[in-house]
Chimera marker file (.cmm) of the C-alpha trace (Angstrom):
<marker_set name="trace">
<marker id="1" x="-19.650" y="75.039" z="99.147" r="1" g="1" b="0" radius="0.5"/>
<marker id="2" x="-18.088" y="76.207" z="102.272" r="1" g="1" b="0" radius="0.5"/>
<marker id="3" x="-20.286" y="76.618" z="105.339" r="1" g="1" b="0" radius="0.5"/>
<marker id="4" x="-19.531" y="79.913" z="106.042" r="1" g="1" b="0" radius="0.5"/>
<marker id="5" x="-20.827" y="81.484" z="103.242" r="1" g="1" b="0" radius="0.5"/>
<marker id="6" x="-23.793" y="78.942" z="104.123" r="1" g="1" b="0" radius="0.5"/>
<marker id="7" x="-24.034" y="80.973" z="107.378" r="1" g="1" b="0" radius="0.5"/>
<marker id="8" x="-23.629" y="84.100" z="106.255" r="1" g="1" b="0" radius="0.5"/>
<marker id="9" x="-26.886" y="83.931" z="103.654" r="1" g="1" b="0" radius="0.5"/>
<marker id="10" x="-29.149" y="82.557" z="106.624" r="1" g="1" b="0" radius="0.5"/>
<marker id="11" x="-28.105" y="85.990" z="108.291" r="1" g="1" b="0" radius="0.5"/>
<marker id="12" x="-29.309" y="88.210" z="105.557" r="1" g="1" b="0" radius="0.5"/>
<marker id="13" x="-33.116" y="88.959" z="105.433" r="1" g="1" b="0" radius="0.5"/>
<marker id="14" x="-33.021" y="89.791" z="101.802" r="1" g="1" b="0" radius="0.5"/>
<marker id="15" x="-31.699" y="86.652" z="100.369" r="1" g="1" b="0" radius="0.5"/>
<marker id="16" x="-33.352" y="83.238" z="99.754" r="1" g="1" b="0" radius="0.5"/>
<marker id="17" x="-30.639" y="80.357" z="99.539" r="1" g="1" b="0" radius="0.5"/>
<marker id="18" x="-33.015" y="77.984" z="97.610" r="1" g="1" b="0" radius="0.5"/>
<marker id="19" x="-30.353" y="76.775" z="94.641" r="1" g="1" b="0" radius="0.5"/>
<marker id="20" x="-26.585" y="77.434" z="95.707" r="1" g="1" b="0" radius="0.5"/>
<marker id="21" x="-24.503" y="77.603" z="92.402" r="1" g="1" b="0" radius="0.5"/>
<marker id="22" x="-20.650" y="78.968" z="92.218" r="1" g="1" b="0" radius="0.5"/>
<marker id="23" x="-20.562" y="82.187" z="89.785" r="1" g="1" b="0" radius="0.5"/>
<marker id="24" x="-17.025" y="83.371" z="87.833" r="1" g="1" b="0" radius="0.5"/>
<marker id="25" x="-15.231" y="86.185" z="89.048" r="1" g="1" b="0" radius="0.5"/>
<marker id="26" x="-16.312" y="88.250" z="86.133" r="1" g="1" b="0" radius="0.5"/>
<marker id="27" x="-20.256" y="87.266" z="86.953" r="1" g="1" b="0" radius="0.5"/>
<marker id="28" x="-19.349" y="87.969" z="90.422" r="1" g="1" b="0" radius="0.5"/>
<marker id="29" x="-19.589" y="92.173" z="90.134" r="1" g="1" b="0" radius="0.5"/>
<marker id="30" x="-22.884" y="91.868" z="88.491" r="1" g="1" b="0" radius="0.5"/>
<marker id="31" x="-24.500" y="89.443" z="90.911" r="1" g="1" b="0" radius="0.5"/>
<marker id="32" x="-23.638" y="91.817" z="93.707" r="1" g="1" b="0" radius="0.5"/>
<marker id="33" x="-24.962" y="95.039" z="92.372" r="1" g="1" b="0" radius="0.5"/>
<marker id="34" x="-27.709" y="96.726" z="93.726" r="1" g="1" b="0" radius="0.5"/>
<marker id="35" x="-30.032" y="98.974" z="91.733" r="1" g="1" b="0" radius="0.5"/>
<marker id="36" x="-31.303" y="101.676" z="93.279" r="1" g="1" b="0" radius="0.5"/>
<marker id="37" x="-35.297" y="102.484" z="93.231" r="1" g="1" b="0" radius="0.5"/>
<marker id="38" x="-35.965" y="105.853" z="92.150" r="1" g="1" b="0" radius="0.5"/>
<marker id="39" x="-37.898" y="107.555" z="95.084" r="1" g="1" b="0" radius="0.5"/>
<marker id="40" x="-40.630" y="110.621" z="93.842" r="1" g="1" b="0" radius="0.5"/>
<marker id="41" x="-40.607" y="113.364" z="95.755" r="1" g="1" b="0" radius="0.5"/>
<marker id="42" x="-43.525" y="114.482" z="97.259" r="1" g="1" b="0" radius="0.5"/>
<marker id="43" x="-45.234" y="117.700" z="96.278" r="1" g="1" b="0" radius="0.5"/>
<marker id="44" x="-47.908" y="119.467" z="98.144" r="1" g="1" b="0" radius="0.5"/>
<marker id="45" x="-51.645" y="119.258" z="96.458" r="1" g="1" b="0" radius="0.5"/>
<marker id="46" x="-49.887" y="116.161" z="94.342" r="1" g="1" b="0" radius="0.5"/>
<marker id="47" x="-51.840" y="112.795" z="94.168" r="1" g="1" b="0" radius="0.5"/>
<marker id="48" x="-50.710" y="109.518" z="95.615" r="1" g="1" b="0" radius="0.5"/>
<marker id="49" x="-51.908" y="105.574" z="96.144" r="1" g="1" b="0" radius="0.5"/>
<marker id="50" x="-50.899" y="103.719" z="99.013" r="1" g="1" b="0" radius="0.5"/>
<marker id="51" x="-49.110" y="100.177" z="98.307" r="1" g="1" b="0" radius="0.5"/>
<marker id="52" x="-49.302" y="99.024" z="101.748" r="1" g="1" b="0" radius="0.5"/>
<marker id="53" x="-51.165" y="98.898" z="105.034" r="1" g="1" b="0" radius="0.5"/>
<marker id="54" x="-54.511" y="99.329" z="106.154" r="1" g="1" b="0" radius="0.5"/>
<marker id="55" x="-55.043" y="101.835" z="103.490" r="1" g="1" b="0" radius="0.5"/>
<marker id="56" x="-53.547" y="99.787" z="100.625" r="1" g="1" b="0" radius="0.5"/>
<marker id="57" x="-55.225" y="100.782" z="97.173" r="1" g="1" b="0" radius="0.5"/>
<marker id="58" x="-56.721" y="103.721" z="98.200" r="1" g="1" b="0" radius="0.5"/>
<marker id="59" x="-56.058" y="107.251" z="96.394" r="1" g="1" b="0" radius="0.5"/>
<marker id="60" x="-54.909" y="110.409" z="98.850" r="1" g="1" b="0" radius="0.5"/>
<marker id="61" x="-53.577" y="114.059" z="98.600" r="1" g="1" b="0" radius="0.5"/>
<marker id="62" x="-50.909" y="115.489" z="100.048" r="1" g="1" b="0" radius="0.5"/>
<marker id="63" x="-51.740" y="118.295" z="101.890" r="1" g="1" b="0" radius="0.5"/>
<marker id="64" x="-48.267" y="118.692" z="104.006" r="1" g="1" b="0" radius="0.5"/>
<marker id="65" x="-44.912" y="118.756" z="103.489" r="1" g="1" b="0" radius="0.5"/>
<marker id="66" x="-42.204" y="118.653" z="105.696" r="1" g="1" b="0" radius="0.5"/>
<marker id="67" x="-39.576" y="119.743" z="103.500" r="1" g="1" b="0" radius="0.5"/>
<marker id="68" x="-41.623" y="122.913" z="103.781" r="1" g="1" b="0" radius="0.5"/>
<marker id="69" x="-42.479" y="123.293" z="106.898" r="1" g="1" b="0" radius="0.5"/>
<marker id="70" x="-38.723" y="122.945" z="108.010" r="1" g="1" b="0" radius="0.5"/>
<marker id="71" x="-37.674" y="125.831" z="105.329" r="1" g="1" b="0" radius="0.5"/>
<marker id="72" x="-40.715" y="128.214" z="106.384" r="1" g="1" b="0" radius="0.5"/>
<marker id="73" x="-39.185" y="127.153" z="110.201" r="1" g="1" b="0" radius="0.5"/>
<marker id="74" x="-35.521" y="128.373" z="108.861" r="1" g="1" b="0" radius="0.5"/>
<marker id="75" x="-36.933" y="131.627" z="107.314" r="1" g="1" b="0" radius="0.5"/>
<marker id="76" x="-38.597" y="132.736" z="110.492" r="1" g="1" b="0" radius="0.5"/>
<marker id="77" x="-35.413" y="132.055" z="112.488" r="1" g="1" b="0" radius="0.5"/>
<marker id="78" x="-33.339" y="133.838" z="110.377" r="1" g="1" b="0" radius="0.5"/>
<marker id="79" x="-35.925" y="136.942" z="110.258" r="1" g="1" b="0" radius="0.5"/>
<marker id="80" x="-35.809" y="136.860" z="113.941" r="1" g="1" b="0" radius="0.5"/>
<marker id="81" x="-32.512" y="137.276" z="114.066" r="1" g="1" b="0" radius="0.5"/>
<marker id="82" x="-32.004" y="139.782" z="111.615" r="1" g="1" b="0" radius="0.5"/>
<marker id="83" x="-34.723" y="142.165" z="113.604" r="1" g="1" b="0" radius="0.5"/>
<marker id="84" x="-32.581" y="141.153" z="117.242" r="1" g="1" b="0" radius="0.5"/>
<marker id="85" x="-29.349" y="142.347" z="115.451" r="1" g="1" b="0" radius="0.5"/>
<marker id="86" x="-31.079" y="145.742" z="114.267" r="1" g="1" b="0" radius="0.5"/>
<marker id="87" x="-32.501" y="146.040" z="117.513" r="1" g="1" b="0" radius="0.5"/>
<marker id="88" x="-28.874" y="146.003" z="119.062" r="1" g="1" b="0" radius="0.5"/>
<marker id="89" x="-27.543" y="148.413" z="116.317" r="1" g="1" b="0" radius="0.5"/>
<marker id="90" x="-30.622" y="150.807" z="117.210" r="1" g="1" b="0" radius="0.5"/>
<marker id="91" x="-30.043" y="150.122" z="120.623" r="1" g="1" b="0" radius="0.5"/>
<marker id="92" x="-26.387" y="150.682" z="120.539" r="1" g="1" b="0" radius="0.5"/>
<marker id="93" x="-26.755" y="154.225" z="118.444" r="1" g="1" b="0" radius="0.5"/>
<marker id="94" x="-29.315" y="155.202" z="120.978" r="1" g="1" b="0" radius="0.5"/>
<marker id="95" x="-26.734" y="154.585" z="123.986" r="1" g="1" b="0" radius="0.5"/>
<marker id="96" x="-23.878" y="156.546" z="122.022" r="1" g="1" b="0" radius="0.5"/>
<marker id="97" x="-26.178" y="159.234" z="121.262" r="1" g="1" b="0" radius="0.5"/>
<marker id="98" x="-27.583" y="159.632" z="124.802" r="1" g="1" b="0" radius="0.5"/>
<marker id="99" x="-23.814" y="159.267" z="125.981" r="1" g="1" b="0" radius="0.5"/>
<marker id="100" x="-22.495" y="162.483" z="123.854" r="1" g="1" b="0" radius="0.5"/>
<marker id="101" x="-25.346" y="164.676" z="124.950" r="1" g="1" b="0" radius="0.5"/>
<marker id="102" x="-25.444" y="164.078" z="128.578" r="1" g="1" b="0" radius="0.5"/>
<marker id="103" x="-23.238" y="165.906" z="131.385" r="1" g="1" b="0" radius="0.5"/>
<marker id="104" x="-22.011" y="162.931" z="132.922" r="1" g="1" b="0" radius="0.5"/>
<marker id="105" x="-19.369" y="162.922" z="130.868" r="1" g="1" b="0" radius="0.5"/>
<marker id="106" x="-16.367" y="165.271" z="132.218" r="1" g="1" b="0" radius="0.5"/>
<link id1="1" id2="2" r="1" g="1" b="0" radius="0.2"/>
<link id1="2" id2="3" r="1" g="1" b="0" radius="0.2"/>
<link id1="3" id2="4" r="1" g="1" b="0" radius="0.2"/>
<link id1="4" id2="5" r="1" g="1" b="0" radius="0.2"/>
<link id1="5" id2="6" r="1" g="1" b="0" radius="0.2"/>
<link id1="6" id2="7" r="1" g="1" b="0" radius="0.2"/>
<link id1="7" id2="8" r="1" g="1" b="0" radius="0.2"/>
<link id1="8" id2="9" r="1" g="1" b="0" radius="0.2"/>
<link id1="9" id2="10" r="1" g="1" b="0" radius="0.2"/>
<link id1="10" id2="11" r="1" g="1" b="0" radius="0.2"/>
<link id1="11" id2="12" r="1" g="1" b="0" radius="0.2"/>
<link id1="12" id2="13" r="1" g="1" b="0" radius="0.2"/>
<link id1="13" id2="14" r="1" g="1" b="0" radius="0.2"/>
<link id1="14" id2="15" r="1" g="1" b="0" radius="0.2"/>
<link id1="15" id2="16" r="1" g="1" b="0" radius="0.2"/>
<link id1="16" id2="17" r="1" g="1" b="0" radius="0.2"/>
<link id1="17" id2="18" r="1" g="1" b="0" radius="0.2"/>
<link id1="18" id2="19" r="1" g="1" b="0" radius="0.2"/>
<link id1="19" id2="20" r="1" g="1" b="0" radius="0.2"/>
<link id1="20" id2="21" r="1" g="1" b="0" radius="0.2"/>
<link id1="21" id2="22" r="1" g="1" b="0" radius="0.2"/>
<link id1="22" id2="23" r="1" g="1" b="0" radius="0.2"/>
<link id1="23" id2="24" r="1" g="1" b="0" radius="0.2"/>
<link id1="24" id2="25" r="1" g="1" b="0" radius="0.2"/>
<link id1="25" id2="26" r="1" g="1" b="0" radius="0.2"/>
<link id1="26" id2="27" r="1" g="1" b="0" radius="0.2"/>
<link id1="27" id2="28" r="1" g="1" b="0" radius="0.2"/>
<link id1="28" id2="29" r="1" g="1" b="0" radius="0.2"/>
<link id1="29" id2="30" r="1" g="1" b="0" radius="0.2"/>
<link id1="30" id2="31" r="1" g="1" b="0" radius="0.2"/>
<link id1="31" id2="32" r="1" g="1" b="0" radius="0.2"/>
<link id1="32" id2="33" r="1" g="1" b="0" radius="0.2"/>
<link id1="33" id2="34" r="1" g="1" b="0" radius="0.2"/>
<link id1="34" id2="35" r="1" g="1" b="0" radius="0.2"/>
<link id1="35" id2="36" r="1" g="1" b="0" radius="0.2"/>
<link id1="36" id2="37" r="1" g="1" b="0" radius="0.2"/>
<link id1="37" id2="38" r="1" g="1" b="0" radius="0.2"/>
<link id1="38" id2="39" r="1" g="1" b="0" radius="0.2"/>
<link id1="39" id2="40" r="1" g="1" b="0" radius="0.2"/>
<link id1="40" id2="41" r="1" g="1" b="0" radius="0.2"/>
<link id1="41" id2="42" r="1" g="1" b="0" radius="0.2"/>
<link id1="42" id2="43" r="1" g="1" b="0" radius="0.2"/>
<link id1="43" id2="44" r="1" g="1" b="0" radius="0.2"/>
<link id1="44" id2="45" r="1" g="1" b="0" radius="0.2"/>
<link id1="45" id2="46" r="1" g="1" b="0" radius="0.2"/>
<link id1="46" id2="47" r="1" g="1" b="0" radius="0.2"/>
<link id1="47" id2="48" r="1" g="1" b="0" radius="0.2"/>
<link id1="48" id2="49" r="1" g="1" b="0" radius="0.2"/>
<link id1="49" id2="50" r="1" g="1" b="0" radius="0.2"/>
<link id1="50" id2="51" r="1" g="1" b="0" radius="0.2"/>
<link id1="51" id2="52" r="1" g="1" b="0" radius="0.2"/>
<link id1="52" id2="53" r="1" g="1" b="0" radius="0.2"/>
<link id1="53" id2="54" r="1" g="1" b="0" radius="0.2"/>
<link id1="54" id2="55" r="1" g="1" b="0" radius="0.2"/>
<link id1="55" id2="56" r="1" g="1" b="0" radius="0.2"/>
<link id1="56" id2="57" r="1" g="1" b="0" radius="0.2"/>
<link id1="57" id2="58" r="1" g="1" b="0" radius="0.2"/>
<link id1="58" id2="59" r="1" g="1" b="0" radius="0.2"/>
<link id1="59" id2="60" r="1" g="1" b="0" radius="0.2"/>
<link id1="60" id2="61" r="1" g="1" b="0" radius="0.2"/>
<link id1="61" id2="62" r="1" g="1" b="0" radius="0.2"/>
<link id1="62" id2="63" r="1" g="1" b="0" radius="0.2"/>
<link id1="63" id2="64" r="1" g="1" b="0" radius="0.2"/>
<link id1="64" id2="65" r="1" g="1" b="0" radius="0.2"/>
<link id1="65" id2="66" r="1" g="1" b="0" radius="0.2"/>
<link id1="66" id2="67" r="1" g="1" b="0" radius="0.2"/>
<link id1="67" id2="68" r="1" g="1" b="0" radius="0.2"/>
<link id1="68" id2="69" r="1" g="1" b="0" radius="0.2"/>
<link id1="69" id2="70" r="1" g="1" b="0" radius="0.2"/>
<link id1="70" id2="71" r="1" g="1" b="0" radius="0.2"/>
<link id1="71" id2="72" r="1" g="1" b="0" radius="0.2"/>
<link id1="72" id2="73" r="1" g="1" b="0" radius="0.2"/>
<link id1="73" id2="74" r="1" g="1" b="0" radius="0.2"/>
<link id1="74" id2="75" r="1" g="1" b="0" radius="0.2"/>
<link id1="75" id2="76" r="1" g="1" b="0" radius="0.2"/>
<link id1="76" id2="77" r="1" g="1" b="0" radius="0.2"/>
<link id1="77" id2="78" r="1" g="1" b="0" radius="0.2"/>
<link id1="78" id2="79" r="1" g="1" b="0" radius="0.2"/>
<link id1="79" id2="80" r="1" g="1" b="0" radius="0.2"/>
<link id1="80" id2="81" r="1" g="1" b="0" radius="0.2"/>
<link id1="81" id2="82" r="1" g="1" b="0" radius="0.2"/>
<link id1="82" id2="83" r="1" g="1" b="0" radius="0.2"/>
<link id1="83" id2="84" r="1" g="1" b="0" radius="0.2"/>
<link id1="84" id2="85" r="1" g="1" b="0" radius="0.2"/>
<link id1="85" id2="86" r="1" g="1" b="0" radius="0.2"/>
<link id1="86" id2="87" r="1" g="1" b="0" radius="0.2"/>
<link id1="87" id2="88" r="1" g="1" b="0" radius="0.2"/>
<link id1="88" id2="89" r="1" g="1" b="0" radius="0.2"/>
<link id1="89" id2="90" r="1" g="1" b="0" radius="0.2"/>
<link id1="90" id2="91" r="1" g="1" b="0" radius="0.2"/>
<link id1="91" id2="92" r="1" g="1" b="0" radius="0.2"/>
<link id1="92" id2="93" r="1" g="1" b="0" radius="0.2"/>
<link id1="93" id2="94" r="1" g="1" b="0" radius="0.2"/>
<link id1="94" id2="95" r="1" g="1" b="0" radius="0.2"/>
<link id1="95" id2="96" r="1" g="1" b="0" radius="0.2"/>
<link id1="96" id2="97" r="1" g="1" b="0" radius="0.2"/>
<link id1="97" id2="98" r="1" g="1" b="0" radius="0.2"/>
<link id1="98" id2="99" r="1" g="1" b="0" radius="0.2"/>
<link id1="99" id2="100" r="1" g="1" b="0" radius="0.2"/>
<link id1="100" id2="101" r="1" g="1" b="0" radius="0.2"/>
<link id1="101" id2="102" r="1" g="1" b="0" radius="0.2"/>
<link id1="102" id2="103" r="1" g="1" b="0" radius="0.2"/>
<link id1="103" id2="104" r="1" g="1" b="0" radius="0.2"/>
<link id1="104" id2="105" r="1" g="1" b="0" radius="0.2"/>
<link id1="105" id2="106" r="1" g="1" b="0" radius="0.2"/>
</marker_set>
C-alpha cells in the first residue's frame, strides 16, 4: 500500500484506517459513494427531540421559523415599495396638475 494514500486517510476526520484492503475498480464507485441523509423540514407548532447537547432526549416545539420570518421580511419590503412608487405617481400627477393651472407658465 503506498504511503500516500496512507497520508491522505490520517487527514480525513471521517475515516478510520483500522484494516487497509485493495478494492477492484468496479467495487471502487460503490465504496466512494455517499448517501445523503434526508433532512425534515421544520414546521412551525411541529414537535421535535433533541439528539444532542445539553438538552439531549428531551421533547420541544417549534415556535419560530426563519424561513418565515425572512418571507414576511420580503413581503413588507416589497409593500413598501409599491406604496413609495404610488406616492411618486401621486406626487408626480399632483406637480403636472399644479403646473397646467398656474400662471407661471407663459
Amino acid at each position: 500500500m503506498s504511503n500516500k494514500i496512507i497520508k491522505a486517510i490520517d487527514k480525513m476526520t471521517t475515516v478510520f484506517a483500522s484494516k487497509i484492503t485493495l478494492v477492484e475498480l468496479n467495487e471502487m464507485v460503490d465504496v466512494l459513494t455517499v448517501r445523503k441523509k434526508e433532512v425534515k423540514k421544520l414546521k412551525v407548532n411541529s414537535w421535535v427531540r433533541f439528539k444532542r447537547g445539553k438538552y439531549e432526549g428531551d421533547l420541544g416545539q417549534v415556535i419560530f421559523s426563519f424561513f418565515l420570518f425572512l418571507l414576511f421580511i420580503f413581503i413588507l419590503i416589497a409593500i413598501f415599495f409599491i406604496i413609495l412608487f404610488l406616492f411618486f405617481i401621486y406626487f408626480n400627477l399632483f406637480l403636472i396638475q399644479f403646473f397646467l393651472n398656474s400662471d407661471c407658465i407663459s
